[in-house]
C-alpha positions in Angstrom: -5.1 -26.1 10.4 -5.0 -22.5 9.7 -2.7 -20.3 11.8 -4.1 -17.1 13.7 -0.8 -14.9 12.9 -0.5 -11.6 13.2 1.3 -9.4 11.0 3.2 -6.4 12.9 3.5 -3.2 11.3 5.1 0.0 11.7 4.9 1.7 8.2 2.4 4.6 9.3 2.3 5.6 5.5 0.5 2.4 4.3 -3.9 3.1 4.6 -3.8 -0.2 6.2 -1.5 0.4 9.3 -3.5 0.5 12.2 -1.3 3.0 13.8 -2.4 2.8 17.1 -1.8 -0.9 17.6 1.2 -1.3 14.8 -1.0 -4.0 13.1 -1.8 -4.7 9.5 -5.3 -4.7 9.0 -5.2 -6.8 5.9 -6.4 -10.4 6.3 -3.4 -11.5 4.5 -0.4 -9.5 2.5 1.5 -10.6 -0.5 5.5 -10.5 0.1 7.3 -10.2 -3.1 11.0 -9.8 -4.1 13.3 -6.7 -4.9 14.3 -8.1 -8.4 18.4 -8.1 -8.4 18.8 -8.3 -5.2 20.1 -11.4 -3.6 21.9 -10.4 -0.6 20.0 -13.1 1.8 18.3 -10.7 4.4 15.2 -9.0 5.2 15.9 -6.3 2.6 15.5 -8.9 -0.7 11.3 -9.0 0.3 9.0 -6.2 0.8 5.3 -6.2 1.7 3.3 -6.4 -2.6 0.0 -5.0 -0.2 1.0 -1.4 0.7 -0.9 1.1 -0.4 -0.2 5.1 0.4 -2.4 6.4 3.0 -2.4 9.6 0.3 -4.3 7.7 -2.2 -7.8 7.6 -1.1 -9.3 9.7 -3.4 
């Protein structure tokens, strides 16, 4: 059974940020490790989907 989750987001910088609601408008985003770092918390992952707003050209 899939899950209906929704994934909060309030990096305005990212082209997929809907801003006004702080969703991601991305069906699904790819969380990847910072290499070397180990310490166990949120900051070891960041979000492998964000793309700058500034790069639309």
């Amino acid at each position: 059974m899939d899950k209906n989750q929704k994934i909060n987001c309030t990096v305005e910088t990212c082209k997929f940020n809907n801003c006004d609601k702080n969703l991601c408008n991305l069906e699904q985003i790819i969380v990847e490790p910072i290499v070397g770092c180990e310490s166990k918390q949120p900051d070891e992952s960041m979000c492998g989907s964000y793309e700058c707003k500034c790069n639309n050209d």
